[in-house]
N, C-alpha and C positions, 0 to 999 in steps of 0.2 A: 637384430630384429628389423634392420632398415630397409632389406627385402622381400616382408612380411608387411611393415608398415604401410610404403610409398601404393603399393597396388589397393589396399583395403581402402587407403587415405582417396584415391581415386575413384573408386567405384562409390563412399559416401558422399562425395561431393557432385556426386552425377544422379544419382539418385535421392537424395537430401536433401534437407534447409539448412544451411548453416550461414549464418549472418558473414558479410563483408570480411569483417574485422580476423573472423575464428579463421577465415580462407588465410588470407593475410599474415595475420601473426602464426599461423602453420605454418606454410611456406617459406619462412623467414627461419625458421627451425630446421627443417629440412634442408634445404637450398645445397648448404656445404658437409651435409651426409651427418647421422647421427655422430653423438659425441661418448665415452662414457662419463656415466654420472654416477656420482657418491648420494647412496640411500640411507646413509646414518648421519647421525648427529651426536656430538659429544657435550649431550645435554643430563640435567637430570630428571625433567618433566617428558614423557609420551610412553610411546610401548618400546618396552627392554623388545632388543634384540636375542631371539630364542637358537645362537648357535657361538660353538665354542670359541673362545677368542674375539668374541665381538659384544659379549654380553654385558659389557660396563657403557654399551651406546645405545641409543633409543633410533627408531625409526623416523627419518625422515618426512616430515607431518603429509606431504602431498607425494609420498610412495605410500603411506600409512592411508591416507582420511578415507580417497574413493573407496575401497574397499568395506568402505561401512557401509556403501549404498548397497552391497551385496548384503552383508552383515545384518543390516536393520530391517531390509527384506524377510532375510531369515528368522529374526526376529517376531516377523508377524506373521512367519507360516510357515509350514515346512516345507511346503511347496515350491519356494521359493525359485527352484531351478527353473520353474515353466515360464517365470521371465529370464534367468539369470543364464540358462542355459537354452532359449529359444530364440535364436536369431531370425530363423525362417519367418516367425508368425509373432513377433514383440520390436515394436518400434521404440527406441529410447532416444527423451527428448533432456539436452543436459540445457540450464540455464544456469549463466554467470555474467562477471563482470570481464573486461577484458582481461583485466593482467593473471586471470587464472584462465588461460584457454590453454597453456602447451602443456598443464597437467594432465588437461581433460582430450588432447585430441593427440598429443603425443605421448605420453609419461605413460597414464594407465591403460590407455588401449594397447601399448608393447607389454605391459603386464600383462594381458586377456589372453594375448595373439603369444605369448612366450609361453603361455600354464597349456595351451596347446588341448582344450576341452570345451570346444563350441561354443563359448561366454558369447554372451549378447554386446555388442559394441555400439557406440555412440550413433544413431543415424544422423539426427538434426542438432546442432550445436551452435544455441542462438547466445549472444554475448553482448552484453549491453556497452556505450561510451559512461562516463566517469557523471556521475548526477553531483554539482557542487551546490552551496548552501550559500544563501545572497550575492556579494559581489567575490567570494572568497571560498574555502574550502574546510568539508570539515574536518576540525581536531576535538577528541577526545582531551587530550591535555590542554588544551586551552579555553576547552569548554565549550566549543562552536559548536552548535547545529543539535538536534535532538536526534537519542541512540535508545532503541531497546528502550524498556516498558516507559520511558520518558514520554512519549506520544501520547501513552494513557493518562499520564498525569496531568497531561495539559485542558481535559475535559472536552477536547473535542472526538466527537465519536469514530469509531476505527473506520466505519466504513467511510466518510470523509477525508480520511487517512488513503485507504485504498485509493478512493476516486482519483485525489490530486498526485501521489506518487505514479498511475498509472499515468492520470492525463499527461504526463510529464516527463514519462522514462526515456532514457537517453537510447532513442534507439538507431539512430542513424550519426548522431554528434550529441557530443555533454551537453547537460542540458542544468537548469540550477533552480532547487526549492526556494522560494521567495515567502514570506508573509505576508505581502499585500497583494500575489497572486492569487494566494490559497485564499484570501478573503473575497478576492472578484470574482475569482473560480465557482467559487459556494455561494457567495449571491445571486451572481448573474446566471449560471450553467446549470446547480442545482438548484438553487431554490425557487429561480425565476422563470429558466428554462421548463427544466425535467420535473422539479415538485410541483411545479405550477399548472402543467399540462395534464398530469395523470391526477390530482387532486380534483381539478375542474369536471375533470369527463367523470370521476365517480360522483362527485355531487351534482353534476345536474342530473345522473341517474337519480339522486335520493331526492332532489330534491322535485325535479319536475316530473317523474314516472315511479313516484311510489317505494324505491329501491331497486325498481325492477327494471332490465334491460327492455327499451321500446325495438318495436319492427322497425326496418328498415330497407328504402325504397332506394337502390342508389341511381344516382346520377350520372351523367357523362364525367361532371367534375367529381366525384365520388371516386369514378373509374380511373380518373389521371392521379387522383393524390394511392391510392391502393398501388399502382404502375410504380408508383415513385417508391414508394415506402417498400416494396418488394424489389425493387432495384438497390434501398439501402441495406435490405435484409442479406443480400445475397452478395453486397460488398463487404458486411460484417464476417459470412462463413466463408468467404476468400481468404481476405484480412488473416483473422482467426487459425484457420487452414497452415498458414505462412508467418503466423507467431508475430505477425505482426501487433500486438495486443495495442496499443498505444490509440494506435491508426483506426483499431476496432472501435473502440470507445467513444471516437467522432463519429460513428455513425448511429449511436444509441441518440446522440447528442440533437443530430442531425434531423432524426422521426420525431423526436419530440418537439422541434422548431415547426417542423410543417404539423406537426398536430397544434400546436398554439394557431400556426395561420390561418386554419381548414374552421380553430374556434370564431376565431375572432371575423373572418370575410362571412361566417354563415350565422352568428349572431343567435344562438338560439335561445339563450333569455328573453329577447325581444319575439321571438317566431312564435315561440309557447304560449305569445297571451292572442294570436292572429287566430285564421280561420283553421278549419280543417286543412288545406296544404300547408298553411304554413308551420302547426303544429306537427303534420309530419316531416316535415321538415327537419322540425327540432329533433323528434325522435331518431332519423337517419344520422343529425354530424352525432347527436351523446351517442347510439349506439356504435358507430365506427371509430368514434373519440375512445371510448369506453375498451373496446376492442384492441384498438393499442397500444391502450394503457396495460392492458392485459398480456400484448407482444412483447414492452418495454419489460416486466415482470422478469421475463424470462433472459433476454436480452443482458439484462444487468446482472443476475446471478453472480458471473465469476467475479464481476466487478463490486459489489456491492451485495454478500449474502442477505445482511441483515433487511435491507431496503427491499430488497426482490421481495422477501420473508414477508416485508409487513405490507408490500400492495397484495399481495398473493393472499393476505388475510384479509385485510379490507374487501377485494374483490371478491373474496370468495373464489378464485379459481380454481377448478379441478386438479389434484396433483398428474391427473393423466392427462392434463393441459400443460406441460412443465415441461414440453419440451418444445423445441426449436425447429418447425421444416424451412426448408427453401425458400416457400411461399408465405405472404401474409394472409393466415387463414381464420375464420372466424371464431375465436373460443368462449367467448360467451354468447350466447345465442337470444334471440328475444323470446323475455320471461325468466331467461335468469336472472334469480335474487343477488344484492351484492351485499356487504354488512356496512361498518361503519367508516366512514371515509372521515380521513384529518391528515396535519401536515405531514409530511413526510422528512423537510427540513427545516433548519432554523440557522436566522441571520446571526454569522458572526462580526459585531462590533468593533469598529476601528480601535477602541480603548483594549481590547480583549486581546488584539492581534498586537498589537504595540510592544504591553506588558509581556507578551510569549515572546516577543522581537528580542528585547531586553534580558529578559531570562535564558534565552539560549544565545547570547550574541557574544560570548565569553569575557563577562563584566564581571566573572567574580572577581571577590577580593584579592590582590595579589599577593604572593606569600612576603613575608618580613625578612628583608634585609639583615643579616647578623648582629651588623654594626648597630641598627636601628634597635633591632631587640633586646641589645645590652641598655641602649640609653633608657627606653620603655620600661626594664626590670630593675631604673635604678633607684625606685621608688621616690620617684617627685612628687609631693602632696599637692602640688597643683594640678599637674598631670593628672592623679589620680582622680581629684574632685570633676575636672572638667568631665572625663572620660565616663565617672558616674554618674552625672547630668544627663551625659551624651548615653547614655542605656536607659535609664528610667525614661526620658522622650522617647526614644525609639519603641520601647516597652508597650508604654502609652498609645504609640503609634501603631503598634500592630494587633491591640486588644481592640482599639476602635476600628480598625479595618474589619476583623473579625465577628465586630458586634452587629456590623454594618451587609455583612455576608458579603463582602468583596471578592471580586476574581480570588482563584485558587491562585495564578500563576503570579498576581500580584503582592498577595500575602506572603508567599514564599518568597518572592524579589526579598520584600521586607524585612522578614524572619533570617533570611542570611547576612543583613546589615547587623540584624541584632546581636548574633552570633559573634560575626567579628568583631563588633566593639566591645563582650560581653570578653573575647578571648586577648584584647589587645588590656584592655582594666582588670584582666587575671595578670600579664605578664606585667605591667604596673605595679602590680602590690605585692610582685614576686613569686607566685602561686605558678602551677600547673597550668598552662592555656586547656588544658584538656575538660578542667572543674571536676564536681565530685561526681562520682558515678551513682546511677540512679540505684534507688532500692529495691534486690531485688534483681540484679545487673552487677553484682560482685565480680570484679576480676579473679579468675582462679589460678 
């Protein structure tokens, strides 16, 4: 397949996006000519192999998995070929991390290019550098860094989640989740920057014009900040364009700084109590404030559904305003109604961010030594008694946190001290560390 491959792999990369790394680590594959490679495994978990003499092995998971992208397709249509089989008129964009690029630009493209039936191939194959977790990396075994639905449990809201992963993704070098980031991040960017900007220009609609969007008269400087703010719209669908998402995000960031300036140099709490110009005045920044707040809406979508969702209700903006030109253009007009404007985000607390620090920093308890577990089950009545103390406090300690309506993530810190001294004064008195099962929860 390597003189099928090397020409396809050429004309994608000349016509295509595909990041540094995906060029790179291709070429490094190729360089000294395909190899063969073993598609089975002599496992007992994935898909049996469907041919004789080989059916005691399972498929190799990354000759197996792409194939679901076809699969899941299918799945939701039958249609399915007018991507799967449309190269002419279907751009396919793969997104990974590096160390899976030579499945996706080598491995399964010679599967497409070998079934020899027009498949649709990889155009743009953007690949991310390694994202690490504070000063160190994440492990699942040793409890580092937060995985899967663990984010939700932490109480901060996903779109949050989005924001700081994208602001953040490794896309030119590793880059590393931090929590005293993620709290600067949301204070200063969201809440102070972006909430602060699009909050302001709806309520001096409500509060200085009724609800109602005012006329507006613009200015030369009117006309230099719309210049600007249209210069960052059109680096956003560049950006965007080029997968650069990261990059994009700074330019959401970016409008809503010069909409706080455009606030604050043109003053219009103070304009609105002056004369007739100064009063329109006020009306021209709320309305072009107002305005793009309404561009920001839009803007944040891929980044933030939920948030886009609730300015998009507070403004009242048209859903046939919901979409994106070139240009910054006017979408609410003067005399549009808007509803009710309130925060959009909320401050996370240095004690909040500590305690999440703490719970994912891989401080659980460490497991028991053998040696240790024999002397613990050798029933010491001192041992025991202290160790009983030592739970009925803790007990104590976590009903008054609870009473108290304490972090979520600090009561669980607590509840898993509980647990272990609750399991180390089981092995004590010579019992099960596991205790009894609850009622209702029978082992079968």
């Amino acid at each position: 397949l390597e003189e099928q491959l090397e020409p396809w792999l050429e004309q994608s990369w000349a016509t295509g996006d595909w990041t540094a790394n995906a060029r790179y680590i291709t070429r490094s594959w190729i360089r000294d000519g395909l190899k063969p490679r073993c598609i089975t495994r002599d496992l007992k978990w994935g898909t049996p192999v469907p041919l004789d003499g080989f059916r005691d092995k399972v498929f190799y998971v990354w000759f197996d998995a792409p194939i679901g992208y076809l699969s899941i397709t299918a799945n939701y249509t039958d249609q399915w070929e007018r991507w799967w089989k449309n190269p002419q008129q279907v751009e396919l964009y793969n997104f990974m991390a590096k160390d899976n690029i030579p499945f996706h630009s080598v491995i399964f493209p010679c599967s497409l290019l070998g079934a020899d039936d027009n498949y649709t191939l990889v155009n743009h194959l953007i690949a991310t550098e390694y994202l690490n977790y504070e000063d160190g990396k994440f492990s699942k075994s040793r409890g580092v860094g937060v995985f899967g639905d663990m984010a939700k449990d932490t109480g901060i809201p996903a779109d949050i989640w989005r924001f700081y992963l994208l602001y953040l993704r490794p896309e030119g070098q590793d880059s590393a989740f931090s929590w005293s980031d993620l709290m600067l991040k949301n204070n200063s960017e969201l809440l102070n920057n972006l909430g602060n900007f699009i909050n302001r220009a709806g309520m001096f609609v409500c509060k200085f014009f009724g609800g109602t969007v005012p006329n507006m008269v613009l200015t030369s400087d009117d006309k230099r900040l719309l210049a600007r703010i249209t210069l960052e719209l059109r680096q956003y669908h560049q950006l965007l364009e080029k997968v650069r998402i990261r990059d994009a995000l700074r330019c959401i960031l970016s409008i809503s700084r010069h909409g706080n300036q455009y606030i604050q140099v043109n003053e219009p709490w103070k304009r609105i109590k002056g004369d007739e110009k100064d009063r329109q005045r006020a009306g021209t920044v709320t309305g072009v404030a107002v305005n793009m707040a309404s561009m920001l809406a839009v803007m944040l979508q891929p980044y933030m559904p939920s948030i886009s969702l609730a300015i998009q209700g507070q403004l009242l903006i048209p859903s046939s305003c919901f979409v994106l030109s070139q240009d910054f253009i006017c979408t609410l007009p003067p005399g549009h109604c808007v509803g009710t404007v309130s925060p959009l985000f909320q401050k996370l607390e240095n004690d909040q961010v500590e305690a999440l620090r703490k719970r994912f920093g891989g401080g659980q308890p460490k497991p028991h030594h053998p040696a240790s577990e024999t002397l613990v089950s050798s029933g010491d009545p001192q041992l025991i008694q202290e160790l009983t103390e030592e739970v009925a406090k803790q007990g104590n300690h976590v009903r008054q946190l609870k009473a108290n309506k304490a972090e979520k993530a600090q009561v669980d810190m607590e509840v898993a001290k509980l647990l272990e001294l609750k399991k180390q004064l089981s092995l004590a008195e010579g019992k099960s560390p596991e205790g009894p099962v609850p009622k209702g929860k029978r082992k079968k």
